[in-house]
N, C-alpha and C positions, 0 to 999 in steps of 0.2 A: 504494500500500500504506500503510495505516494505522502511521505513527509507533509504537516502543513505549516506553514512557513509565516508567522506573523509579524517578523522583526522589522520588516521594509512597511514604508508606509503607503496606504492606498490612494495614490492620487484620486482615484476614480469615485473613492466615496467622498473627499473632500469637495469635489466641483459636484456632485450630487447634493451632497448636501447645502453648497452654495445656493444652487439652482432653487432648492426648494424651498430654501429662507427666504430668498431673492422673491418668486411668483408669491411665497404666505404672504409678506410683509403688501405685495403689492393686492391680493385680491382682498385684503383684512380692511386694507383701505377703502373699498366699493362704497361703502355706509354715508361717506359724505357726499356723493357724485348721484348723478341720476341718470337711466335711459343706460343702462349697462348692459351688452347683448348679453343673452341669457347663456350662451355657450361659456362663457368664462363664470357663472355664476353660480351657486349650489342650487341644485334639484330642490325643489319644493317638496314641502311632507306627500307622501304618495305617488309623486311622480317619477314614470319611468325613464330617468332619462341620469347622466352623468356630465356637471358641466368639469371647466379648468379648476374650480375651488372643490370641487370633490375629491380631486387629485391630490392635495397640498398635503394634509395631514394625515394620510396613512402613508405617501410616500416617505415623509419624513419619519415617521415608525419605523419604515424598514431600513432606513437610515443610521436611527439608531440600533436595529438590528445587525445591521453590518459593522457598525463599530466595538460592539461587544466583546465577540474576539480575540481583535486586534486588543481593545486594553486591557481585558486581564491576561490574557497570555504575555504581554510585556512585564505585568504586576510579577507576575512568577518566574520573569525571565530576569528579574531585577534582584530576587532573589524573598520576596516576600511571602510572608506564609497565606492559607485560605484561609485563615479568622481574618485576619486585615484586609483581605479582599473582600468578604462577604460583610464586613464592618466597613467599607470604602462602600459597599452597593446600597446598605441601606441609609448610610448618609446622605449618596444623592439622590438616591429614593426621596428622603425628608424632604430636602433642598425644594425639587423641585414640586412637591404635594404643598409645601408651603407657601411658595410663590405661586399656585396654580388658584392657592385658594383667596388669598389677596386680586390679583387680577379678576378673576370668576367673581368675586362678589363685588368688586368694584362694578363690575359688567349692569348694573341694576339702581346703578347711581348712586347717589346720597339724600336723604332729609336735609330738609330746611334746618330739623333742629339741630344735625351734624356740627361738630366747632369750626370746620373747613369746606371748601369749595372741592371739588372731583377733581378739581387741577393740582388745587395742594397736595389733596391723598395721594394722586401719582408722583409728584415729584417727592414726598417721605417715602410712598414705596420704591420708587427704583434709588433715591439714596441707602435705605436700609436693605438691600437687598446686596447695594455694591460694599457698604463697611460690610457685611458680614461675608460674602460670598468672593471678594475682586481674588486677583491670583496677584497677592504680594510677593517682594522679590525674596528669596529667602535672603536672611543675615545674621550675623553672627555677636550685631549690635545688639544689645541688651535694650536700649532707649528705645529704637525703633521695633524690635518685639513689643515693647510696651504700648507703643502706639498703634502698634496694627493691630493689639489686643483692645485697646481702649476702645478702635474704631469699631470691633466685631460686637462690642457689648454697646456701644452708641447704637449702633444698626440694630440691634437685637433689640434694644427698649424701644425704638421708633416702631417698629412692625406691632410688638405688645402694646402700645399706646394706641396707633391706631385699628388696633382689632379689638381694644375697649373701647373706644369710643364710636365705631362705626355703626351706622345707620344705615338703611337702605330708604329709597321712597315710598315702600310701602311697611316701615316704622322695624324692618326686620332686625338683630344682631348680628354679627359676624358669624358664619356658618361652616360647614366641612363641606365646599363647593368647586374642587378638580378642576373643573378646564380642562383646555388644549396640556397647558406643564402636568395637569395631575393624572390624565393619561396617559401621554407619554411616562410618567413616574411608574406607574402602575405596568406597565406591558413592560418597561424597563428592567425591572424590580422583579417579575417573574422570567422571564426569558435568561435576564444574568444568573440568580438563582439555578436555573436548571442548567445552564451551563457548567459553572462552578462543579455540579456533579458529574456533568457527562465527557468535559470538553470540548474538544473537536471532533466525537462519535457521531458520524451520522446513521450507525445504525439504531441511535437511541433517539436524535432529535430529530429525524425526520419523520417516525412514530408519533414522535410528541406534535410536530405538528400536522399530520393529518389531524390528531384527536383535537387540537385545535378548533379546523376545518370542520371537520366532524358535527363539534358543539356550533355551530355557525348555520349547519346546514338542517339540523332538526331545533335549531330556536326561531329563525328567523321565518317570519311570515310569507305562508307562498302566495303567489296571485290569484286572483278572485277566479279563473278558471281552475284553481283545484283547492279551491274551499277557503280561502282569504285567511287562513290561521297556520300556523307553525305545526311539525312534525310532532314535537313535546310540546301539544296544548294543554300545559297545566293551568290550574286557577292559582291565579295570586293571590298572598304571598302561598310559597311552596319550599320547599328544603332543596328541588336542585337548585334553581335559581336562584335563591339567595347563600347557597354553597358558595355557589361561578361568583358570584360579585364578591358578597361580602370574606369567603375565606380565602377563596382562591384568587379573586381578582382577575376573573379574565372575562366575565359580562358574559357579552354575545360570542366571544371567540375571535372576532374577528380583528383586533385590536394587537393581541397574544399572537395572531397568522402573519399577520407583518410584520411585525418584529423576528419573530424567528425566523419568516421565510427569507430577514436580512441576515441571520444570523447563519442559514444555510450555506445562503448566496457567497458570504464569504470564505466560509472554510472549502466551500467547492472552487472558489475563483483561486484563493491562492495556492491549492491546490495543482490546479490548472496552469499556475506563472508561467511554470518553464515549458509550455505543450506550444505544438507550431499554432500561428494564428490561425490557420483555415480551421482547426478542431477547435477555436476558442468560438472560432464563428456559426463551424457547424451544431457546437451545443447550444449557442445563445438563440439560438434562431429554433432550434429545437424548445426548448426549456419556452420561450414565449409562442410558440406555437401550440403548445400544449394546455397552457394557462389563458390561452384566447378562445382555441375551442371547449375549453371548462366553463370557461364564462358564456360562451356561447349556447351552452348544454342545456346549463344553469338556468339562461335569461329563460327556456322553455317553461321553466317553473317557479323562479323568485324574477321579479324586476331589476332590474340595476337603480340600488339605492343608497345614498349615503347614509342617509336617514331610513334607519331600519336597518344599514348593517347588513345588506344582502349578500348571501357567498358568489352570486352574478358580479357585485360592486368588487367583492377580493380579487375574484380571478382578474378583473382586468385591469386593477389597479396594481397587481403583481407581474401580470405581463409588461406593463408598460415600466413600473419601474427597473426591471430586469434589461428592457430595451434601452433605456438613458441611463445605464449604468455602462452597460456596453460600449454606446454611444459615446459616450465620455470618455474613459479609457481609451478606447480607441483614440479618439481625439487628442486624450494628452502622451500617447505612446508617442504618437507622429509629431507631435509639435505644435497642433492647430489649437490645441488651446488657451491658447493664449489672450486670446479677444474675452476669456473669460477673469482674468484677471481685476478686473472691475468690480465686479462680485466677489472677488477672494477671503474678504474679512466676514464676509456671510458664511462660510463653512467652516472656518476657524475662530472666530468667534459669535459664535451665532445667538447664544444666552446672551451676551451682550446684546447683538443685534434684534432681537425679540422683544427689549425692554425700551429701545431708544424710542419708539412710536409713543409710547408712554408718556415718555416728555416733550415731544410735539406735539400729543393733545393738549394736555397740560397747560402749554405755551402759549397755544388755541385760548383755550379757556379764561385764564388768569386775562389776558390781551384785549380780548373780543374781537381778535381778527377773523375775520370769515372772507372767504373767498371769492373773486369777482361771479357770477352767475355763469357766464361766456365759459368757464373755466371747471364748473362742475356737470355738465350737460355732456352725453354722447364719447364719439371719439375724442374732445379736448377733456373731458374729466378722465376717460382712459389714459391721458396722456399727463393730468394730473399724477395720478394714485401712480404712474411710470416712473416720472417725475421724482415724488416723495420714495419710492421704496430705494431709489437710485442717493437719492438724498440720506438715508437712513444710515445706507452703509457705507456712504463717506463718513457721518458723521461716528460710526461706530469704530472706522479707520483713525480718524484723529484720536477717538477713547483711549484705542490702544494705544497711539504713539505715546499718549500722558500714563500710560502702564496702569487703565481702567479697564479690566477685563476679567469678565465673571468667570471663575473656574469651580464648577463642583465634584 
């Protein structure tokens, strides 16, 4: 069996994971513009259809499926034991379940009787979020340990302060409300876990994600031609289902399929390094040919849904991610990618780049600038939100140059 090799680093998942910061940052924008063709948009509840923003957040799952890995196999290649790796997984675990909950509940605004405006709240959260989380240089300064301790426990009271004192508009308290960071936590957090025990065995985790699949394919509601209800129509609440959420954390399944089937993709790709390109190409082309007609199989009996979770929505959002992974690679083997470099601090610092919109709301806000009219309409509000996501990650670029950059 072919060695797997994770010491080199994967260009091809860094300008992946660029790209897909790059399109979130830009379709998250849509909210202020109006007359946005619906192909870039998310499917409406019930609708059969899959726009551009359906794509965004499962490919970056498998995103972080593919990085998995590559870093704990470096943790051990470094010479660290598996308690500190699996005590490294549930800290980022936390990390990002805590900032997913911040964001998420901000998402619902604030009370009038709130002590601050939704601009302030963002700029205390993404300052508390950077004193606790930035990636300080190490030193061997006693003063400066001092200070970057002073600064994690400043951040730490700011985030408790404003999660006592927050309000929502309809008089709610601070609540355990995930998001986009506390799914990705979540698929994270199980997926490392079961690598941690398996590896690099594909004969264990590609079992594991069928059963993934599996749980996707009997929860998920089929179309109104074969009965408009799911294979396991339990009544809620029930003990499997709130097994999958609450112990296991994997929901619908479908969430848990991305992330491993990144997690696949990698240990088969590096695998693959040293093989001639035409078998790199004859498997890729295989490998999405097989996940197009699954999804094709599928659309027979589920819809393609983001909403809902459809295993029609997995397969083709697996095929396609497997496509522009290839895609990419390729591109940076030869040389051509380079025009991508503009995006670059979007895949390398992307937690960074994920919080800056934050504070251009914010900025919004506190200001009262709003936007000429001419400017939020059609293709020139497309070429706003273009615009701003391009703007983001300059400004996430300068972050870094001032050594602001979130590492958890």
């Amino acid at each position: 069996m072919t060695k797997t090799d994770f010491t080199q680093r994967n260009v091809g998942i860094d300008l992946l994971r660029a790209l897909t910061m790059f399109v979130m940052i830009f379709v998250n924008d849509f909210w202020k513009i109006h007359d946005v063709p619906h192909w870039l948009e998310h499917a409406a509840p019930g609708e059969d259809f899959i726009g551009l923003s359906d794509f965004v957040l499962p490919i970056f799952l498998f995103v972080v499926g593919m990085s998995i890995p590559f870093a704990i196999e470096r943790r051990y290649a470094k010479g660290l034991s598996g308690e500190s790796t699996v005590g490294h997984i549930f800290a980022r675990t936390f990390a990002l379940l805590i900032m997913g909950a911040f964001i998420t509940n901000s998402e619902a605004r604030l009370s009038p009787e709130a002590p601050y405006s939704i601009g302030v709240y963002w700029i205390l959260m993404v300052t508390g979020f950077i004193c606790i989380w930035n990636q300080y240089p190490k030193t061997d300064d006693r003063t400066k340990k001092r200070i970057f301790t002073a600064l994690k426990v400043i951040g730490a009271l700011i985030l408790v302060y404003l999660a006592i004192t927050f309000r929502s508009t309809q008089g709610n308290v601070f609540g355990a409300r995930w998001g986009i960071l506390g799914s990705i936590g979540w698929g994270y957090l199980v997926c490392a876990m079961i690598y941690v025990f398996t590896r690099d065995k594909l004969r264990w985790l590609v079992p594991i994600w069928l059963g993934f699949v599996l749980v996707c394919l009997l929860g998920t509601r089929m179309n109104e031609l074969h009965g408009g209800v799911a294979i396991l129509n339990f009544p809620r609440p029930n003990f499997y289902n709130d097994f999958l959420s609450g112990v296991l954390h994997i929901g619908s399944g479908s969430g848990v399929s991305f992330v491993m089937g990144g997690v696949i993709l990698s240990i088969i790709s590096s695998r693959m390094a040293t093989r001639p390109g035409r078998d790199k190409l004859l498997y890729t082309l295989a490998a999405v040919a097989v996940f197009t007609l699954a999804g094709f199989i599928a659309h027979k009996f589920w819809i393609v849904a983001k909403i809902g979770a459809t295993p029609t929505w997995v397969f083709y959002v697996i095929a396609t991610a497997i496509a522009l992974y290839a895609l990419l690679t390729f591109l940076a083997q030869r040389g051509w990618a380079g025009w991508m470099s503009i995006i670059k601090p979007a895949g390398t610092a992307t937690l960074t780049c994920y919080l800056v919109p934050y504070l251009a709301y914010a900025l919004a806000d506190l200001t009262g600038i709003v936007l000429p009219d001419w400017f939020t309409h059609g293709f020139m509000g497309i070429v706003n939100c273009l615009c701003f996501a391009l703007v983001v990650i300059g400004v996430t670029w300068i972050l870094g140059k001032l050594r602001i950059k979130l590492k958890i």
